[in-house]
C-alpha positions in Angstrom: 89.2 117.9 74.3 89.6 117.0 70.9 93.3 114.6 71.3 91.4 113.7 74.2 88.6 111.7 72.7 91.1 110.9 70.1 93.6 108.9 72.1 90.4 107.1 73.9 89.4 106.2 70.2 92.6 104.7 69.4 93.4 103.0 72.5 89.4 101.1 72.2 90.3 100.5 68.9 93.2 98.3 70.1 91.5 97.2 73.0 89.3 95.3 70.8 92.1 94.1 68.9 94.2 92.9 71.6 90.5 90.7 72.7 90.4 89.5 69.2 93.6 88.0 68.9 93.7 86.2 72.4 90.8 85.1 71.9 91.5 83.5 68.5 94.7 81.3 70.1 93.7 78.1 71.1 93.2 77.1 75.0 94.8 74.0 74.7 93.7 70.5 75.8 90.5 69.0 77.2 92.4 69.6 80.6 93.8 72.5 80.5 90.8 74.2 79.3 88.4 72.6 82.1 91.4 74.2 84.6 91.2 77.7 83.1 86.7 77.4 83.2 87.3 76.5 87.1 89.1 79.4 87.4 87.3 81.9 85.8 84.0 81.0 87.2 85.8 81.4 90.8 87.1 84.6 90.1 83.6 86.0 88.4 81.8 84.5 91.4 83.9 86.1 93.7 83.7 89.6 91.8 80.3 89.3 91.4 79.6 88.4 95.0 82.0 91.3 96.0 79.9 93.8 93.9 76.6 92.7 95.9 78.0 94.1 99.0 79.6 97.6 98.0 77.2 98.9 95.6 74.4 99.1 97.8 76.7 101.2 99.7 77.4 102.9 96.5 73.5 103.4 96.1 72.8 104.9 99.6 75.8 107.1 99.4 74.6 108.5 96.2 71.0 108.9 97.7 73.0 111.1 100.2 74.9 113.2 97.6 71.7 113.9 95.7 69.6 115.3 98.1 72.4 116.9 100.0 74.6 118.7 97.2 72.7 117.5 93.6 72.0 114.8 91.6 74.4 115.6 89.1 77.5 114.9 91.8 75.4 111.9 92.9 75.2 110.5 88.7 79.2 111.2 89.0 79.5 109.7 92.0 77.8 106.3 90.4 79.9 106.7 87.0 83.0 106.5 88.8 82.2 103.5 90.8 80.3 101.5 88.0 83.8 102.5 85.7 86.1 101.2 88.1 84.2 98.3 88.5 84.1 98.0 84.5 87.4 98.1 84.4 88.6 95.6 86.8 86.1 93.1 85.4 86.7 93.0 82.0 90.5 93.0 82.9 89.7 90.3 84.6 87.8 88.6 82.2 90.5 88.5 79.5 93.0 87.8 82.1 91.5 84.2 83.1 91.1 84.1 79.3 94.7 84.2 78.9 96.1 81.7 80.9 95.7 78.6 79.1 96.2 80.1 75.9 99.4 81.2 77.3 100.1 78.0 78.7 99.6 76.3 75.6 101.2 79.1 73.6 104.6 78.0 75.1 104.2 74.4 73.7 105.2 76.2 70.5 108.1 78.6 72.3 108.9 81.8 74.7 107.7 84.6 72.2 104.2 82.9 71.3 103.8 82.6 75.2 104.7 86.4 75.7 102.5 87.3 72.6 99.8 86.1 74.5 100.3 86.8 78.2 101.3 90.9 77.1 98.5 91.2 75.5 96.2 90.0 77.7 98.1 92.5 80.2 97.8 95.3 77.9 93.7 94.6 77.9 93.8 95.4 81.6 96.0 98.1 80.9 94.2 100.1 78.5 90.5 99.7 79.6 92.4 101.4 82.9 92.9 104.2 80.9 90.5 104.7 78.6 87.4 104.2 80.7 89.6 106.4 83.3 89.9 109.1 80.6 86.2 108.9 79.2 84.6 109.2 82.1 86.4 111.9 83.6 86.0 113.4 80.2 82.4 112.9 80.0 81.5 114.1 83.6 83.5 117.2 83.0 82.0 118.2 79.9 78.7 117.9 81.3 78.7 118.8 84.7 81.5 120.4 85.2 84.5 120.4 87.4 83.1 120.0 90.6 81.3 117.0 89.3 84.6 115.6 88.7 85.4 115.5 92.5 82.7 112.8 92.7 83.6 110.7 89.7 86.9 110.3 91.9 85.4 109.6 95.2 83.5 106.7 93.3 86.8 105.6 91.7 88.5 105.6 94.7 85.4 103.7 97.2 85.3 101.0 94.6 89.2 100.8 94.6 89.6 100.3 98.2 87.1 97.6 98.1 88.3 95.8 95.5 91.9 96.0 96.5 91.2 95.2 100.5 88.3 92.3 99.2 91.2 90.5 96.2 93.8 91.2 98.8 92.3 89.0 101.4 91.1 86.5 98.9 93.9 85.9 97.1 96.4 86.1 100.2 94.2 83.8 102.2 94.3 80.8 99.4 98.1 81.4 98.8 98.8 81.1 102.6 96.6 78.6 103.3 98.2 76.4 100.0 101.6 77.0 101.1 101.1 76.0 104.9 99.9 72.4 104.3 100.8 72.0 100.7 104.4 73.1 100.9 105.8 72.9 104.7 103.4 69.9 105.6 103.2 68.1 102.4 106.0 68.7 100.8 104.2 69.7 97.4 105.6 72.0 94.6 104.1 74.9 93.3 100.6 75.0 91.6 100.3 70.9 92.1 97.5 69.6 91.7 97.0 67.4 94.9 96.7 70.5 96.7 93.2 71.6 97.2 93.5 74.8 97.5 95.6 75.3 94.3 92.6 76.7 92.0 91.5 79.1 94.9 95.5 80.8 94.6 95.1 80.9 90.6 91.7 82.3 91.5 93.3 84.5 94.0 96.1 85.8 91.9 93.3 87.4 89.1 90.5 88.9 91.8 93.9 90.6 93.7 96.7 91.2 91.0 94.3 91.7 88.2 90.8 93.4 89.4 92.5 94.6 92.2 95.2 95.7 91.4 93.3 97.9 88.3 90.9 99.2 90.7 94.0 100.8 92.8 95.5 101.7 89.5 92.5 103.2 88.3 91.3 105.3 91.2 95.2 106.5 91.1 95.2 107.5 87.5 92.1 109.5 88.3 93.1 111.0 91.5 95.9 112.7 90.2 94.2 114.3 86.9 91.4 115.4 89.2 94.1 116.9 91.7 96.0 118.6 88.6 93.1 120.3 86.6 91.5 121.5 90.4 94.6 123.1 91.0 95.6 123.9 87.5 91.9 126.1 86.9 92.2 127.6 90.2 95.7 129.2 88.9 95.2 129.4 85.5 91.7 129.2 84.5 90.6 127.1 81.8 94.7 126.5 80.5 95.5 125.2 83.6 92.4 121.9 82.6 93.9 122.4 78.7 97.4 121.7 79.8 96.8 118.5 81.5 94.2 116.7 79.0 97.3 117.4 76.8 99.6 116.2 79.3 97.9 113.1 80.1 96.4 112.5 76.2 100.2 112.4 75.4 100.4 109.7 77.9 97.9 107.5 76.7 99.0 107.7 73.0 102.9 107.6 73.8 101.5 104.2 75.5 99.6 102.8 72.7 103.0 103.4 70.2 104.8 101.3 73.2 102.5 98.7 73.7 102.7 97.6 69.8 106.3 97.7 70.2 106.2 95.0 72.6 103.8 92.6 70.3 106.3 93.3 67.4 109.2 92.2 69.3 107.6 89.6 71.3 106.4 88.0 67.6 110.3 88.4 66.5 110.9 85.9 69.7 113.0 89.0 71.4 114.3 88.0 74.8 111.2 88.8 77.3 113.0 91.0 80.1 114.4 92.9 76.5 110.9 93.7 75.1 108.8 94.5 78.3 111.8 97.0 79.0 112.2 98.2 75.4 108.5 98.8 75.7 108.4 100.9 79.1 111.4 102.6 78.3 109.7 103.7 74.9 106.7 104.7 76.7 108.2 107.5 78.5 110.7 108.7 75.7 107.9 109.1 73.2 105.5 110.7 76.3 108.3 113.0 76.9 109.1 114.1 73.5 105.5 114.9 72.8 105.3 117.1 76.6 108.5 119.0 75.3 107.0 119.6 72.1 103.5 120.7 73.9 105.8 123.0 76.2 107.7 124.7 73.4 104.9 125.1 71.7 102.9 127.2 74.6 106.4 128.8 75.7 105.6 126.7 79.1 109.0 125.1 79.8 108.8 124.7 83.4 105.1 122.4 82.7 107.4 120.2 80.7 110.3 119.9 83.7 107.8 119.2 86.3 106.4 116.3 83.9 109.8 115.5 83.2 111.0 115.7 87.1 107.2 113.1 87.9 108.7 110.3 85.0 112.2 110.4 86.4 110.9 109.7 90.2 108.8 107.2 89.1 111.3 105.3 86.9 113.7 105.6 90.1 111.4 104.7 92.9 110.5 101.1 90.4 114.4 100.6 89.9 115.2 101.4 93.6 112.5 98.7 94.2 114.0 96.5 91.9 117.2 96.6 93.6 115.8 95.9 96.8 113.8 92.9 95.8 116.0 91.2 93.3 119.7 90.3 92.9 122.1 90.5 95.6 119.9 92.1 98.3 117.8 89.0 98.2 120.4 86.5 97.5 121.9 87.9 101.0 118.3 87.5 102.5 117.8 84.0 101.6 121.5 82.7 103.1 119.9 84.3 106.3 117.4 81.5 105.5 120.1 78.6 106.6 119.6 80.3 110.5 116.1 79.8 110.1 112.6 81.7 110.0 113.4 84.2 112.3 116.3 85.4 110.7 114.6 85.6 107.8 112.0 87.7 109.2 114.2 89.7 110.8 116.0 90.0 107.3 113.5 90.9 105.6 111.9 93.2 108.0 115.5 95.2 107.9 115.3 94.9 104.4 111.9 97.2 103.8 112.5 99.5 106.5 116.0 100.3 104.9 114.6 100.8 101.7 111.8 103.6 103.0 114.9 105.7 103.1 116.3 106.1 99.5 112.4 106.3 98.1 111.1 108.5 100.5 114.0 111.2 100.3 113.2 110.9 96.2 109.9 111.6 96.8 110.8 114.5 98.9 113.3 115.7 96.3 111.0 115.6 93.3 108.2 117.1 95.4 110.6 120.3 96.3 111.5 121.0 92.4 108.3 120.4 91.3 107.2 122.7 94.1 110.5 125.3 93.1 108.9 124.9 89.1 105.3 125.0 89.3 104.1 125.5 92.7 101.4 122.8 94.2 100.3 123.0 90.5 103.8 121.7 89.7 103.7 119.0 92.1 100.2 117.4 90.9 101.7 117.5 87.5 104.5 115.7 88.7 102.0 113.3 89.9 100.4 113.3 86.2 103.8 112.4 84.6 104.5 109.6 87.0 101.2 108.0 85.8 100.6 109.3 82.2 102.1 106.1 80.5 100.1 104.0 83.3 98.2 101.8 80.1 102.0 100.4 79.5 103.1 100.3 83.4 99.9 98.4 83.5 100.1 96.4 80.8 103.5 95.0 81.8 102.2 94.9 85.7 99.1 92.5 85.3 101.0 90.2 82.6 102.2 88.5 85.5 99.6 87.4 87.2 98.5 85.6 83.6 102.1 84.2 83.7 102.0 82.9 87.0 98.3 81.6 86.1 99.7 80.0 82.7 102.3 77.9 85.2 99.9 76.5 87.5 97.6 75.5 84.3 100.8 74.0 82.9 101.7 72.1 86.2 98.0 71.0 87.1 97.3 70.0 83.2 100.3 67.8 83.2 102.3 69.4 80.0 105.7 68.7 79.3 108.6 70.3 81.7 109.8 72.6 79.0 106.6 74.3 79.0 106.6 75.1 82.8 110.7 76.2 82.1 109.1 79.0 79.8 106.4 80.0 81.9 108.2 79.9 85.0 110.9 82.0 83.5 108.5 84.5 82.3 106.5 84.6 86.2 110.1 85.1 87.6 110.1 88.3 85.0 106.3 89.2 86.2 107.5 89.4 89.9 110.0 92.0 89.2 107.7 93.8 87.0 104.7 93.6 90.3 107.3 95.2 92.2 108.0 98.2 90.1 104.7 98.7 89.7 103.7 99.0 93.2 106.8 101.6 93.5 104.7 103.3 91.0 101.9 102.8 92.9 103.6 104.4 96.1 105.1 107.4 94.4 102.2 108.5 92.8 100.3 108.1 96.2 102.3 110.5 97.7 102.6 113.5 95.4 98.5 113.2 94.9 98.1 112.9 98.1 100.1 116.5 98.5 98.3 118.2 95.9 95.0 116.7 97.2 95.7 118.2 100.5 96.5 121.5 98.4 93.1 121.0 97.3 91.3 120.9 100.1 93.4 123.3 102.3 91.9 125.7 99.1 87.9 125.0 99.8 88.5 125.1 103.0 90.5 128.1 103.2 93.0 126.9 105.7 95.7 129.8 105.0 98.3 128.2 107.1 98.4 124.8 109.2 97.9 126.2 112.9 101.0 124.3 115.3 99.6 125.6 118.1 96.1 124.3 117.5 95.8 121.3 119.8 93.0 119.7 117.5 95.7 119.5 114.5 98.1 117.7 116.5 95.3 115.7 117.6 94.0 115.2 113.7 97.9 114.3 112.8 97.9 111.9 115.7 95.0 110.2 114.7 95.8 109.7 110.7 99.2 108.4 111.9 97.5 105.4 114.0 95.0 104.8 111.2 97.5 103.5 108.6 98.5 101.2 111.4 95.3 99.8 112.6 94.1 100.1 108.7 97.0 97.5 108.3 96.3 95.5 111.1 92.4 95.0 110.1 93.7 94.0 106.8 96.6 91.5 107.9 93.9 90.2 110.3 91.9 89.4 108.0 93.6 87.2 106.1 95.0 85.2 108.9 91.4 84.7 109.9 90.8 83.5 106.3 94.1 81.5 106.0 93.2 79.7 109.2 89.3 78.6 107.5 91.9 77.6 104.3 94.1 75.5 106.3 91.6 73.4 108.2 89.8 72.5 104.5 92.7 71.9 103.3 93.5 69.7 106.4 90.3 68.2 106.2 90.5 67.1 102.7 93.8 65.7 102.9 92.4 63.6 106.2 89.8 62.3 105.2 90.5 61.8 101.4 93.9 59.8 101.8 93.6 59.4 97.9 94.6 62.9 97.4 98.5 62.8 98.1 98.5 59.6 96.1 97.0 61.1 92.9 94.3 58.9 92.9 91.6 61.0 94.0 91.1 64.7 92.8 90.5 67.5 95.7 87.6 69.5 96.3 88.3 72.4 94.6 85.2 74.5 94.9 84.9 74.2 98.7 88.1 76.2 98.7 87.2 78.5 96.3 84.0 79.2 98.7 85.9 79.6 101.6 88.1 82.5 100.4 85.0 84.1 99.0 83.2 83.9 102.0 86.2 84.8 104.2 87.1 88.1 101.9 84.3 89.8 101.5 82.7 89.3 105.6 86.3 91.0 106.4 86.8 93.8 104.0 84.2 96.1 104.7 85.3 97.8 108.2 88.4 98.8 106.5 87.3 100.2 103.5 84.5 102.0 106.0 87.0 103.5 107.9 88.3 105.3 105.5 84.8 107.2 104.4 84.3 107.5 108.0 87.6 108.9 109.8 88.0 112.5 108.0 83.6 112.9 108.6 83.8 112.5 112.1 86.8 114.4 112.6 85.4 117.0 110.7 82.2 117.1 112.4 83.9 116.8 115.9 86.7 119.0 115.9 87.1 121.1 112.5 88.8 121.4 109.5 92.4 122.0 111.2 92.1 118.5 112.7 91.5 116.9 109.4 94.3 118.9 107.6 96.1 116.7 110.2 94.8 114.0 109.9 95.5 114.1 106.2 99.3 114.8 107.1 99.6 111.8 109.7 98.3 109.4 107.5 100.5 110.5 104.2 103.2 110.8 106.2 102.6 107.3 107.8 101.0 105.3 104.9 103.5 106.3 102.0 106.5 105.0 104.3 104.8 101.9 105.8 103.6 101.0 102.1 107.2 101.2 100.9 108.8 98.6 104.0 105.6 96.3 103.1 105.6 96.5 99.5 109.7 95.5 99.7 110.1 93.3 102.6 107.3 91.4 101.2 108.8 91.2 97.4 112.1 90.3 98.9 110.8 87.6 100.7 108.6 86.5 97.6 111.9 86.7 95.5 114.1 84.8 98.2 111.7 81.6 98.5 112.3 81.7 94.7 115.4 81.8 94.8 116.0 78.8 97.1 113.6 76.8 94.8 115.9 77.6 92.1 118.4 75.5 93.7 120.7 77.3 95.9 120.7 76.3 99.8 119.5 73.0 99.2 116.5 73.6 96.8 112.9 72.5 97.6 112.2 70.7 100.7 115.5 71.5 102.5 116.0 73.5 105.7 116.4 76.7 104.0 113.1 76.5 101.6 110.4 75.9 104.6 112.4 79.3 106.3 111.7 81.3 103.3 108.3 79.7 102.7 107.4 81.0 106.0 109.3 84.7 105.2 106.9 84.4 101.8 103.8 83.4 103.6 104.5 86.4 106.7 105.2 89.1 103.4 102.2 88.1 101.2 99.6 90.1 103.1 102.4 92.7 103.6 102.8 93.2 99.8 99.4 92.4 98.4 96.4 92.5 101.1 98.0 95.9 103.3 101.0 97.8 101.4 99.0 98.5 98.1 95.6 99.5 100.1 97.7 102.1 102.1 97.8 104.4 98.9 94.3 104.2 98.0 93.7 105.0 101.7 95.2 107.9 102.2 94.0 109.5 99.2 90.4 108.3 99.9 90.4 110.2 102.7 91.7 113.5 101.1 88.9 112.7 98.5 86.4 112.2 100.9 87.4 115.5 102.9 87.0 117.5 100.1 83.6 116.2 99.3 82.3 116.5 102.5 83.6 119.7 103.0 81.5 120.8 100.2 78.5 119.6 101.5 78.8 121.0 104.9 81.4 123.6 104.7 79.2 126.5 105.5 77.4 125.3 108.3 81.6 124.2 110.0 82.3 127.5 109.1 
């Protein structure tokens, strides 16, 4: 435990410094420091609101675990959710601290900007981690390793939550601004005459930032849980050595890379050159240090099946690169000059083509790992996908600080050149976001597996029974959830957009001042209405997923969940892939349009991608992410319940 507690040292260390040194830039200008305060008193009111609706659920479900199975798994239970919550707050916090400094930082050029928006990122990424690591590490030594079961169940309720809540919100402002600011107005991006411009900056740190470190969080967890389960019921206490090491190599590997990235940004390196220098150093240095590890306890096969986990995810993020960027997307938006339905169409073709490549990778590096290390070898797979998650991270939720920095750039009035910077550096943050839900995905899928592995071992289920009419049913069941799971979700923010766009009609109605410039919008009221609108919808989703696998389990056994659990992996990784990538493409296409190809802003062309955009935003950020989180929720929550009630099922 020792390199454990170590690597959490030095990653808090720089956690502070990283705080230090964004906070010492300046915000800027009386305006574009009054922008930035809106914003992050939105997005603490919205957390803050959010929090008084799950964690009395939180409360009650750990007055359930304490009398029913102990109070230590019901103190677990609470550290994992208060953590997660930790986590995506402060990430937060620093965040919306970032984007005027970076906005101001590119007054003086590109590599001050970067400075600032990376390390703002690399706050989010390595409180992930290191509050990840130190509670796992704490509630292990303890309580022990059932214990740690709980500590991801709370990770992974707070997660779903906070991904499905910041999903909603931050979809239903960006929808709502792009309907009547864009198509009906005619206004650019992030201007100010749109009222509900604050609530999308808002949107863009509750959903990209909080939410998106919740997921990451409750994913980071998930899979060490699922590797040192498996690893101590096949090795004993080696198996739990192993992957501290593993994953402590990870988090150190990722610390080296991150101040890599601040050296190069500060020598005013090309930004696409450092954040890649900087993830590509992550996983060399992470993989040098495994091989070392695995030479060292004449354990070569550990090291291939860490080796086989980086390579899948480094494939699955370029594969989704491909498919969101360059000529893929440049073919999508031409379909644009036909019109919106061909870009939906497009774009629809688009994601369901790319669940091929990534899904038969998946399958491949689940079969070797399987071939090297048995279910062991697949959860470790899963464990060197994520390892170097505090750089993934990092480099993930810079762009939702970039994209905040342009909006604070646009609405504060500074000079065009510093919009050309930090537009150039969002463009970067977009590809980024979508290789970081392909990491996402991938590691969904292979803990979900070993998860399963998991539970088909406390539950003793030898052998999945085909004939057994109640697993078919169980697989039929988990299949439709990730579909009506979707739907509740892409509901939801259409019921949202729709409150957006009547305020935002209203305003513009009855305040004619506002497209002039003469009078400045109500703000607030639309920052209300996305609160109010995400957090009434997001809690029969997230319920579901606690829900499905204990009524199934009570109702007809544990062969029906065990296909249940199949269904919905099955189902969710796939659908998450065609959402996460039609809805980048269609992101990526709009852009590209607004760049000036096919007429530029305002022609035919732009309002058909703006309506491919506005169709794929819940697809990729509200839906697609909160697939992976539920399906591993609900392997979490089978194997807690089961130990609560196995013996009377059985």
């Amino acid at each position: 435990m020792t390199i454990l507690f170590s690597s959490i040292l030095a990653g808090a260390v720089l956690i502070v410094y990283l705080t230090l040194n964004v906070l010492d830039k300046s915000p800027g200008n009386e305006k574009t420091e009054k922008i930035s305060r809106i914003i992050q008193r939105g997005a603490k009111s919205f957390l803050f609101q959010e929090y008084t609706i799950f964690f009395p659920i939180v409360f009650l479900l750990s007055l359930l675990f304490g009398f029913s199975s102990g109070w230590v798994n019901a103190i677990s239970f609470i550290v994992g959710s208060s953590f997660s919550v930790l986590a995506g707050f402060f990430g937060m916090l620093i965040a919306t601290k970032s984007n005027a400094r970076t906005a101001w930082g590119a007054t003086k050029g590109i590599g001050e900007a970067l400075d600032i928006a990376f390390s703002g990122g690399a706050v989010m990424g390595l409180i992930v981690s290191v509050l990840g690591l130190a509670g796992l590490g704490i509630v292990y030594l303890l309580f022990g390793l059932q214990a740690v079961s709980y500590y991801s169940l709370g990770a992974s309720f707070v997660a779903l939550f906070a991904r499905v809540g910041g999903g909603i919100y931050t979809k239903a402002a960006d929808v709502g601004a792009d309907i009547v600011g864009k198509v009906e107005s005619n206004l650019p991006e992030d201007d100010p005459r749109n009222p509900a411009v604050i609530a999308d900056n808002v949107g863009d740190n509750v959903g990209d930032v909080a939410g998106m470190g919740a997921d990451l969080y409750e994913s980071y967890v998930g899979s060490i849980f699922s590797a040192i389960s498996l690893g101590y019921a096949l090795f004993g206490a080696s198996g739990i050595t192993s992957t501290l090491y593993i994953i402590s190599f990870g988090l150190i590997s990722s610390i080296l890379a991150i101040i890599l990235v601040k050296v190069l940004s500060r020598l005013n390196t090309e930004p696409a050159l450092a954040l890649r220098s900087g993830t590509i150093a992550s996983s060399v240095i992470f993989l040098a240090f495994s091989l070392s590890y695995a030479i060292m306890e004449k354990n070569m096969n550990l090291f291939w099946t860490v080796l086989v986990g980086n390579i899948v995810g480094v494939s699955i993020g370029l594969i989704t690169e491909w498919y969101t960027s360059g000529k893929k997307v440049e073919k999508l938006a031409h379909s644009a000059a036909m019109g919106p339905a061909n870009v939906i169409i497009s774009g629809t073709a688009l994601g369901m083509e790319s669940t091929a490549v990534i899904t038969i990778l998946i399958a491949v590096g689940t079969l070797i790992s399987y071939k090297l290390g048995g279910l062991y070898g697949i959860a470790m797979a899963g464990v060197g996908m994520l390892a170097t998650l505090a750089m993934n991270l990092s480099v993930d939720a810079y762009g939702p600080i970039a994209d905040n920095a342009g909006g604070v750039a646009q609405m504060a009035g500074l000079e065009k050149g510093v919009r050309d910077i930090t537009d150039k550096l969002d463009a970067l943050g977009n590809t980024t976001a979508a290789m970081g839900k392909g990491f996402a995905i991938g590691s969904a899928a292979l803990t979900a597996i070993a998860l399963f592995a998991n539970f088909g071992s406390i539950a003793h289920i030898q052998q999945i029974q085909l004939q057994d009419p109640k697993m078919f049913i169980g697989a039929l069941i988990g299949a439709m959830l990730t579909f009506f799971f979707s739907a509740l979700a892409m509901n939801a923010v259409g019921d949202a957009a729709n409150d957006m766009v009547e305020e935002i009609r209203r305003q513009i109605r009855e305040m004619p001042g506002i497209l002039a410039g003469a009078t400045e919008p109500d703000y607030e009221s639309c920052i209300k209405i996305a609160t109010k609108g995400a957090l009434k919808r997001m809690v029969l989703p997230s319920v579901l997923a606690i829900a499905s696998p204990i009524i199934l389990m009570l109702g007809l056994g544990v062969q029906s969940v065990a296909g249940l659990l199949i269904g919905s992996t099955v189902t969710g990784v796939a659908l998450a892939i065609f959402m996460a990538n039609s809805g980048g493409a269609w992101d990526n296409a709009k852009k590209y349009v607004e760049e000036g190809h096919l007429g530029g802003k305002g022609s035919f062309a732009h309002k058909a991608t703006v309506v491919g955009d506005t169709v794929g935003d819940p697809y990729k950020d509200t839906a697609g992410p909160a697939l992976n989180i539920l399906i591993k929720l609900m392997a979490i929550t089978s194997i807690v319940f089961y130990s609560i009630v196995g013996r009377w099922i059985q």
